[in-house]
C-alpha positions in Angstrom: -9.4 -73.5 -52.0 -5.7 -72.3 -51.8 -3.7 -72.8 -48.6 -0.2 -71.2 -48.0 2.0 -72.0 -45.2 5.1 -70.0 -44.0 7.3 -70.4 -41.0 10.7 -68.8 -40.1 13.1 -69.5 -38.0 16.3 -67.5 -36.5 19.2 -68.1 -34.1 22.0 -66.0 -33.6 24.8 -66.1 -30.6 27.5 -62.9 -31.5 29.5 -60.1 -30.6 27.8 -57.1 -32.3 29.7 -54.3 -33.4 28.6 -50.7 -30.8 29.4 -47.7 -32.2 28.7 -44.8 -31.0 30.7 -41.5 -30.4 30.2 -38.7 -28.0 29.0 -34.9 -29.3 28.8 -33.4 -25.8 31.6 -33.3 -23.3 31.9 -36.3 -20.7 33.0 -34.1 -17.6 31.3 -36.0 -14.6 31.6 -39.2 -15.7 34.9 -40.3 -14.2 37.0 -40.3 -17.6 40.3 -38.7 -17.2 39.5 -35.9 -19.9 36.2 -33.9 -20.7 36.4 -35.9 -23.9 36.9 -38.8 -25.5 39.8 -37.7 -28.4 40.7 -41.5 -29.7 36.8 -41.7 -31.2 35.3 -37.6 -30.7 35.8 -36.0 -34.0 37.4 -39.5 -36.0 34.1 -41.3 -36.7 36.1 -44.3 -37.5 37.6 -45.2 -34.4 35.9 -46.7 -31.8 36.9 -46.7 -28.0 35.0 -50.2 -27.3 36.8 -52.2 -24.6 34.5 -55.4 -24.3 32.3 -56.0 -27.3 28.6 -56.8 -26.8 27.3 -60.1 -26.8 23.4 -60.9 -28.0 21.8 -64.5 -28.2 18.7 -64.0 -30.1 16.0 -67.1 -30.9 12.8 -65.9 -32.9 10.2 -68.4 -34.7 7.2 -67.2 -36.9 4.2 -69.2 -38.4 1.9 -67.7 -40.8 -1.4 -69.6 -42.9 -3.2 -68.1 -45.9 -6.5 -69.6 -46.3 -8.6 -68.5 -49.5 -11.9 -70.0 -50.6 -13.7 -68.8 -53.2 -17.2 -69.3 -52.5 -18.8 -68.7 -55.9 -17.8 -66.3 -59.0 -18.4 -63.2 -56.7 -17.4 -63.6 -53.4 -13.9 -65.0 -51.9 -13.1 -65.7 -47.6 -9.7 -65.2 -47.0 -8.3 -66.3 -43.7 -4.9 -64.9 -42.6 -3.3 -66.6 -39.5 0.1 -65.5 -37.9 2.2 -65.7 -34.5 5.6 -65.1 -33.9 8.0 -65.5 -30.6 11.0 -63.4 -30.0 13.7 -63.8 -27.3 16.8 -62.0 -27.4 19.4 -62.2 -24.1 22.1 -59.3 -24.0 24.9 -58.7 -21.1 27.0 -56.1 -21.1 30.0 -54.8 -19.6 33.2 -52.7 -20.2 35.9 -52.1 -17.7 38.4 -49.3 -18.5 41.1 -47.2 -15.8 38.9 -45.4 -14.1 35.0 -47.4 -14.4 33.7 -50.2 -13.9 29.9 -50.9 -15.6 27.7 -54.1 -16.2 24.7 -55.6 -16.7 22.2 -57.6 -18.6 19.0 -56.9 -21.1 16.3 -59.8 -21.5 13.3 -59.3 -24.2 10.7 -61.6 -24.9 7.6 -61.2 -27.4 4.8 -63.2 -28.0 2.2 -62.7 -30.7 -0.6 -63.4 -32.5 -2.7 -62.4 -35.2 -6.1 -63.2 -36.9 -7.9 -61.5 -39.9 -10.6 -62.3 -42.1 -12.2 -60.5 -45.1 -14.8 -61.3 -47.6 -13.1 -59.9 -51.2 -16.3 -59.1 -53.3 -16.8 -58.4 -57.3 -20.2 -57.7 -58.3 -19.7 -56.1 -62.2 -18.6 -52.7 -61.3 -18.5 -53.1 -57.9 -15.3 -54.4 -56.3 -14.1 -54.5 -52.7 -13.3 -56.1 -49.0 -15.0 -56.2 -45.8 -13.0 -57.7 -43.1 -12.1 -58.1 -38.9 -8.6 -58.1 -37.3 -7.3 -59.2 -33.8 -4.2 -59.0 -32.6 -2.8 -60.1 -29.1 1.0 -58.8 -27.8 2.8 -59.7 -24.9 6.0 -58.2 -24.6 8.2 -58.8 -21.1 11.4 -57.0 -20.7 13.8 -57.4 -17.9 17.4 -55.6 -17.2 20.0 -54.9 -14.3 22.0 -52.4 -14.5 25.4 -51.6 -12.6 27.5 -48.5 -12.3 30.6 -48.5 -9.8 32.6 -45.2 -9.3 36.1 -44.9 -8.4 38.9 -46.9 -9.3 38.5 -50.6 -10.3 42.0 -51.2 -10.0 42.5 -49.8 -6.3 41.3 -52.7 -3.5 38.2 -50.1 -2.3 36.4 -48.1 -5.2 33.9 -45.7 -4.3 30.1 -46.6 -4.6 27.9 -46.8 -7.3 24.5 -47.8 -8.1 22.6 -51.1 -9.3 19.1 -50.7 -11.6 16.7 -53.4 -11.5 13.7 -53.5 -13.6 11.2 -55.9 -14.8 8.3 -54.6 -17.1 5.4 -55.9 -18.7 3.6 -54.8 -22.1 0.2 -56.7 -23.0 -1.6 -54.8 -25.8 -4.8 -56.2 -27.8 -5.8 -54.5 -30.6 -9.1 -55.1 -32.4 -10.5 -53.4 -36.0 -13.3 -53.7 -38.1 -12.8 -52.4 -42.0 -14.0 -52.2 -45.0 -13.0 -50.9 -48.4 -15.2 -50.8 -51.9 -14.5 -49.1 -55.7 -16.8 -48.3 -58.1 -15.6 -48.7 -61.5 -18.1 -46.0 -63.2 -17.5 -46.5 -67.0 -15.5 -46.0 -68.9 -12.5 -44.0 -67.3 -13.2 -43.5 -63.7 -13.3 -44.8 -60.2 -14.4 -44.2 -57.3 -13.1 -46.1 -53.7 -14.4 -45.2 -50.1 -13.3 -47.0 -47.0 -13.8 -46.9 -43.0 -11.8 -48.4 -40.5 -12.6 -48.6 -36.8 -9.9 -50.1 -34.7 -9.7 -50.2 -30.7 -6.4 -50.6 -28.5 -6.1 -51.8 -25.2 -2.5 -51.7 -23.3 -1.4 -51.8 -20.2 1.9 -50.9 -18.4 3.3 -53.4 -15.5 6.5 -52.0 -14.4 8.5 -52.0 -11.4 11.8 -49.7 -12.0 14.6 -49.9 -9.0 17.7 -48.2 -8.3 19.9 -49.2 -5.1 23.0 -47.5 -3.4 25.8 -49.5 -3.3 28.8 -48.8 -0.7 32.2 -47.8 -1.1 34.2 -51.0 -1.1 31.3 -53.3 -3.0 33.1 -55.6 -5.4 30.9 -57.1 -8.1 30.1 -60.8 -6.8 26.4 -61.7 -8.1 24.8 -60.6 -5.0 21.1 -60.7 -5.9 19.7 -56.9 -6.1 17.5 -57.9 -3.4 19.9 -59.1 -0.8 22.3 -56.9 1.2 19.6 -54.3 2.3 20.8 -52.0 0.2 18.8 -48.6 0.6 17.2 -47.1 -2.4 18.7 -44.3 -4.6 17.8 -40.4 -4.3 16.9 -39.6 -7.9 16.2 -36.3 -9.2 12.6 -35.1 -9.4 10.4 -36.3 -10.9 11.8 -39.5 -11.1 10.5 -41.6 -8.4 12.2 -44.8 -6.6 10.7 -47.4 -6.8 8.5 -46.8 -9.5 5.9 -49.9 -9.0 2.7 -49.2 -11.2 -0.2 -51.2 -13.4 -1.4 -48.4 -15.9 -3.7 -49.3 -18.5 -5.6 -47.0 -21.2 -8.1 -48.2 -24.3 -7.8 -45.8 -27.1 -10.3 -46.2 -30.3 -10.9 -44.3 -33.9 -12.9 -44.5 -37.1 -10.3 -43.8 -40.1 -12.1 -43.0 -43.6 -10.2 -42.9 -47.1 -11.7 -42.0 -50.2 -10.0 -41.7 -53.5 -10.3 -40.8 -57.2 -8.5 -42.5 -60.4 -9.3 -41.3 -63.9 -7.5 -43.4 -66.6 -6.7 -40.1 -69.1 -5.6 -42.9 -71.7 -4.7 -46.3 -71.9 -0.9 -45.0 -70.3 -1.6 -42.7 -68.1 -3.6 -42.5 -64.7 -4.7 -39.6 -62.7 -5.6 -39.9 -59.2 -7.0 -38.0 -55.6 -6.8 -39.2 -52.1 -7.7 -38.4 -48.7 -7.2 -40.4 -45.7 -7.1 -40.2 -42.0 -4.7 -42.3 -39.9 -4.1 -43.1 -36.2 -1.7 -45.0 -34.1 -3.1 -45.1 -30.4 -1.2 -44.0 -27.2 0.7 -46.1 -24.9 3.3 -46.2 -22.2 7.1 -46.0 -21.8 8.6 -48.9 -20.5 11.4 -47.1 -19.2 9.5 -44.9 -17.2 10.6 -43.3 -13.7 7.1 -41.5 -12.8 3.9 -40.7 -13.8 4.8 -37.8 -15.2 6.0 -39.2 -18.7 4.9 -42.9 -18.0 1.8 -42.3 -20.8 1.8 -41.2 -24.1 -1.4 -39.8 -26.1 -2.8 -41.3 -29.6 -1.6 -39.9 -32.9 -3.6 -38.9 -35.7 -2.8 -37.8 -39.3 -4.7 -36.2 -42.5 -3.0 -37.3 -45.6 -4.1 -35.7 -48.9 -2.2 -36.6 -52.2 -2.4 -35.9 -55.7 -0.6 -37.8 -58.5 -0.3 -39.2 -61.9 1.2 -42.7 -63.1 2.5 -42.6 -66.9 3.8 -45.0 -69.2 5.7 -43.6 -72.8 7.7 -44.8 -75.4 6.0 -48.2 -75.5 6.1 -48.6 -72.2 10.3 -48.2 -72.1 9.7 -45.1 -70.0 7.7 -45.1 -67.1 7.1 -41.6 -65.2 5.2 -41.2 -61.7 4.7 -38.1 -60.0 3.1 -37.2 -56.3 1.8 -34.3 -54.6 1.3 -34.8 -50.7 0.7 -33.1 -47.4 0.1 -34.5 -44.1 -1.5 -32.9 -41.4 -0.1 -34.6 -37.8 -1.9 -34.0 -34.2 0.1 -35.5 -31.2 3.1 -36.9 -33.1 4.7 -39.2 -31.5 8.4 -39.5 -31.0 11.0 -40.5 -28.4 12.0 -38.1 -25.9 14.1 -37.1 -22.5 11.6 -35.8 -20.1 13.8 -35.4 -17.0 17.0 -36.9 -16.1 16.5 -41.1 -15.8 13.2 -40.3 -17.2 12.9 -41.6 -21.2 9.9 -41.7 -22.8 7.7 -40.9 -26.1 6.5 -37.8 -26.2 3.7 -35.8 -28.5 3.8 -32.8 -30.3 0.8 -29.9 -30.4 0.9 -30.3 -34.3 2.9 -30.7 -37.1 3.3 -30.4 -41.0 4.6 -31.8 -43.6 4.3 -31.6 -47.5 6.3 -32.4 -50.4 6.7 -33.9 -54.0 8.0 -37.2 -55.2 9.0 -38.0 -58.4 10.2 -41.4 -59.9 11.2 -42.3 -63.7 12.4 -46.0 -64.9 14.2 -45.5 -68.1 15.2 -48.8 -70.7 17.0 -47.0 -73.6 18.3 -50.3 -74.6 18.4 -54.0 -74.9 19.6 -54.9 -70.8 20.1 -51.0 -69.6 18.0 -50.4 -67.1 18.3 -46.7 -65.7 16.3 -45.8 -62.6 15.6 -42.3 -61.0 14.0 -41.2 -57.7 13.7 -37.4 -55.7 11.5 -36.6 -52.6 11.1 -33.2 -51.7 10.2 -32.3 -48.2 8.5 -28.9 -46.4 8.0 -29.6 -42.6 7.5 -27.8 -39.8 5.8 -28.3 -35.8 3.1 -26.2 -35.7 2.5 -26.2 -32.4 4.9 -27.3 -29.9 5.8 -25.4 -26.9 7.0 -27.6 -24.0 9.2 -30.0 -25.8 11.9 -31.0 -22.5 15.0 -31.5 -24.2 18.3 -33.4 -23.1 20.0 -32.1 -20.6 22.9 -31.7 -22.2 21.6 -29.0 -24.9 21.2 -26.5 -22.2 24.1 -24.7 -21.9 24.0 -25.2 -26.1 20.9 -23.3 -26.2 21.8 -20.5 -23.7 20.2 -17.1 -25.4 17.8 -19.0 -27.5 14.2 -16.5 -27.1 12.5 -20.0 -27.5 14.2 -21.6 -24.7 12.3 -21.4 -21.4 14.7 -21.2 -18.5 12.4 -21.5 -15.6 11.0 -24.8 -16.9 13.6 -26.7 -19.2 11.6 -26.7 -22.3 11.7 -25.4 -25.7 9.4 -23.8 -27.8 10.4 -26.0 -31.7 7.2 -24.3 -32.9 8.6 -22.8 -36.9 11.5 -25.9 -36.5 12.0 -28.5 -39.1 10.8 -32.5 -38.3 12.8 -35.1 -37.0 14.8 -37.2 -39.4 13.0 -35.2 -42.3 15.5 -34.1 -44.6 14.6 -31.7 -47.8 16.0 -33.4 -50.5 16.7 -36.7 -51.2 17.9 -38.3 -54.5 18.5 -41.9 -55.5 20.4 -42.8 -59.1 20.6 -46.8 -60.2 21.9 -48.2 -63.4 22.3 -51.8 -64.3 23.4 -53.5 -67.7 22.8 -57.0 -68.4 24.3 -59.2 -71.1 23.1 -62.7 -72.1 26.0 -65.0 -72.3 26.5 -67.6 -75.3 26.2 -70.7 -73.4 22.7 -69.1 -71.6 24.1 -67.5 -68.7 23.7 -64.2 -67.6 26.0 -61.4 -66.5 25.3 -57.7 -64.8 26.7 -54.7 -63.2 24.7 -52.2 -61.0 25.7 -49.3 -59.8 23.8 -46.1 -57.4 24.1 -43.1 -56.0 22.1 -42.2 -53.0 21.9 -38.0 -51.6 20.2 -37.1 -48.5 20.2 -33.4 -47.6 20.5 -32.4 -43.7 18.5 -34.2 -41.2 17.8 -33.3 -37.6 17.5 -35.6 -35.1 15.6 -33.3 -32.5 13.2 -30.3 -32.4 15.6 -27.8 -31.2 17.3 -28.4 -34.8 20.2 -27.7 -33.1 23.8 -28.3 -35.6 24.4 -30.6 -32.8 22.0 -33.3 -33.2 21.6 -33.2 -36.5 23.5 -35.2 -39.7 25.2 -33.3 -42.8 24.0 -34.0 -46.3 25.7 -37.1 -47.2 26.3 -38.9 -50.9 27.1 -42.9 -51.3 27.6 -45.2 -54.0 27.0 -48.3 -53.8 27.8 -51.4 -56.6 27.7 -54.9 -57.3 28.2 -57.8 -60.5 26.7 -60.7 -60.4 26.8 -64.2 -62.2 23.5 -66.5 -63.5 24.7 -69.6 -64.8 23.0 -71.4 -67.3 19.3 -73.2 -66.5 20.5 -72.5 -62.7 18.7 -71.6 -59.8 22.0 -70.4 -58.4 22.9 -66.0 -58.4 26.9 -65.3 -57.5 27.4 -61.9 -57.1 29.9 -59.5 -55.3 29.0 -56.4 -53.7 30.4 -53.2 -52.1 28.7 -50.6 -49.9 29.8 -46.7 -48.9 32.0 -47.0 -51.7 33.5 -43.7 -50.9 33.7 -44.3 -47.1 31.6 -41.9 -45.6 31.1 -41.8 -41.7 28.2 -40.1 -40.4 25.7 -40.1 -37.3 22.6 -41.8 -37.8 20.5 -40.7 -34.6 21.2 -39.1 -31.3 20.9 -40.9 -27.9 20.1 -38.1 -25.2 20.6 -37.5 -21.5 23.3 -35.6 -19.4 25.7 -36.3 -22.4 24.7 -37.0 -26.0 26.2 -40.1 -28.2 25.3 -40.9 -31.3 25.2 -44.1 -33.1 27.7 -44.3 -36.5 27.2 -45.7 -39.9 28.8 -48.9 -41.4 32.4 -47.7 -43.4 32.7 -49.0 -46.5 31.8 -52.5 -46.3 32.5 -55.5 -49.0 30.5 -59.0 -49.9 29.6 -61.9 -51.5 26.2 -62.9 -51.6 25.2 -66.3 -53.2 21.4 -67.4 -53.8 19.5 -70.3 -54.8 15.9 -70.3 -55.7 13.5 -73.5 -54.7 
């Protein structure tokens, strides 16, 4: 019997760098310009006036049980639960608006799996049960004030309360088992059936607040403040308890042929799925639920060692086949949620090569090439802002908001993407040791929504990245210095929709030092 124990602990209380910059005009928001020039367009400013705070606590616990129960059969017991808390208020206070609020998130979780690991002669393979049990409980306030802060009686504004509760339980049975069929080839089948229960417990509140209110920690209850006219179909207050159970078998069966001692062949084909849910920041009904996802993966491939084993060469074939994929989304104005595509496509190649030419050179190598495409996707509601962008577009639907991305490339898919490493390291006379790493990282274009508009989407970028490092002598200690964005390249790395659109930015060129010790 073997028993591992992990547990893990993290506190952190800071100021957190936000980042983001503005790609759409802000005319209605009560700036003194329709943009923001001191960050629009110079990726490496930021127009931050109070910097966010976060206090997060999290603790994890995991135990590892294995007992091998005679020469052919081993119970394995796999125990985990985990708590998260994180606390965030916000505010900012500029000329011309004044904004506020808080964030609370708390998850609890646990976990149980066991599986019986089998090996009778050429028969190999697991059998096993899983349960897992999520409660996740969320709580913000948000204000907005119009007007003047400075002047003794701004105009109104609006206060959001909303407390909302996410309990899912997931259950699965599964098994998994490879016949070894002599001398070269293999053969492994699988099933998985897995059932999800959630449920959404939300109550989602906007009030009116009066010309002349002054930010004094009046309870959003007090005050008889009336509620907020939102747009349509947002509804206020949104008070609901929805709840949905969602299940699905998901085979896999796959082929390896060992060609020669070096070099492996092998077939796959699998179905996955990830189950429906709700939105937490839903407004209505209409956007509130989600629908499951499901996926058809087929890949061929080969796995090859040369040279005596200095050169190692893998190659991959794939193409997944989506139904209902699932992303994040804008239905209607105030109204965020995830959303699901008709269909979708994707195929591509992937390639990797780890070269050793010599003694301490270690030279490393990796492409992906990507095809992708929705299949079928006609009502995707957009952000609001891409409108006017998309004025003249045949697939754009005027009558309804949507789009038609059917023929458009996937989100945060990007054609080609390359990776280069080298390191070199030398063995020091008195036992140390000594390296130097360097790599180069491309990523071609990536959009960040279907309407694959230039907007929302991020220009092929290259990085390098290094770092030399020190191993002293019959030490568990590592030194080592390291720099990232070596070049300083900005870029977006997402959109955030709605009337306007902001987009998060990358880290400049950052510099470390990272010390280690092994026990």
């Amino acid at each position: 019997v073997t028993n591992t124990t992990r547990i893990d602990a993290l506190y952190t209380h800071e100021r957190w760098a936000t980042n983001n910059t503005f790609l759409s005009p802000t005319i209605g928001l009560g700036f003194t310009s329709a943009y923001l020039p001191s960050i629009q367009g110079n990726l490496h400013k930021v127009a931050v006036n109070t910097v966010p705070l976060i206090t997060e606590r999290a603790f994890g616990f995991s135990d590892e049980l294995s007992w091998k129960l005679n020469d052919n059969l081993t119970l394995k017991s796999i125990t985990s639960a985990r708590s998260d808390y994180s606390s965030t208020p916000q505010d900012s206070l500029s000329e011309v608006r004044y904004s506020g609020g808080s964030s609370l998130y708390i998850d609890v979780q646990y976990a149980q799996e066991f599986n019986i690991i089998n090996n009778y002669g050429p028969f190999s393979g697991v059998v096993g049960i899983y349960y897992f049990n999520d409660r996740t409980k969320q709580r913000g306030v948000s204000l907005q004030y119009g007007g003047n802060i400075k002047t003794p009686n701004p105009a109104g504004g609006t206060e959001t309360f909303q407390i909302t509760k996410l309990p899912i339980v997931s259950k699965a049975v599964f098994f998994e088992e490879t016949w070894h069929a002599p001398p070269t080839l293999s053969f492994t089948f699988g099933a998985r059936y897995t059932e999800d229960q959630k449920t959404l417990d939300t109550n989602n509140s906007t009030f009116t607040l009066p010309a002349g209110f002054i930010a004094d920690g009046q309870s959003f209850l007090t005050g008889g403040r009336p509620f907020t006219t939102l747009a349509a179909p947002a509804v206020n207050p949104f008070i609901a308890v929805l709840h949905k159970t969602e299940n699905a078998v998901t085979p896999r069966f796959a082929i390896n042929w060992q060609v020669t001692p070096d070099a492996m062949v092998y077939v796959s084909a699998s179905k996955g799925f990830k189950s429906g849910g709700f939105s937490p920041t839903a407004r209505s009904l209409q956007g509130a639920a989600f629908d499951p996802e499901s996926m058809k993966a087929y890949e061929l491939g080969a796995k090859t060692d040369w040279f005596d084993h200095t050169l190692r060469v893998n190659v991959a074939f794939f193409r997944y086949d989506w139904k209902g994929q699932q992303f994040n989304a804008l239905i209607a104005p105030q109204v965020s949620a995830v959303a699901n595509s008709g269909g979708s496509i994707l195929k591509g190649f992937e390639g990797s090569v780890l070269w050793r030419p010599a003694r301490g050179l270690t030279l490393t190598a990796n492409a992906t090439l990507l095809d992708t495409e929705y299949t079928d996707f006609p009502k995707y509601s957009f952000p609001g802002a891409f409108g006017t962008l998309l004025a003249g577009d045949p697939n754009y639907n005027v009558a309804t908001s949507t789009y038609n991305a059917k023929g458009k490339k996937l989100v945060n898919a990007p054609g080609t993407s390359v990776s280069l490493s080298a390191q070199k390291d030398w063995e020091l006379g008195n036992g140390g040791d000594i390296y130097l790493r360097g790599e180069y990282i491309y990523s071609g274009r990536i959009y960040f929504d279907p309407t694959n508009l230039p907007l929302a989407s991020r220009a092929p970028i290259n990085q390098t990245n290094g770092s030399f490092g020190y191993i002293p002598p019959n030490s568990r200690w590592d030194f080592s210095v390291w720099g990232k964005n070596l070049t300083d390249q900005i870029y977006i790395n997402g959109i955030n929709g709605g009337s306007t659109i902001t987009a998060p930015v990358s880290a400049p060129r950052t510099y470390g030092i990272r010390i280690n010790y092994a026990y």
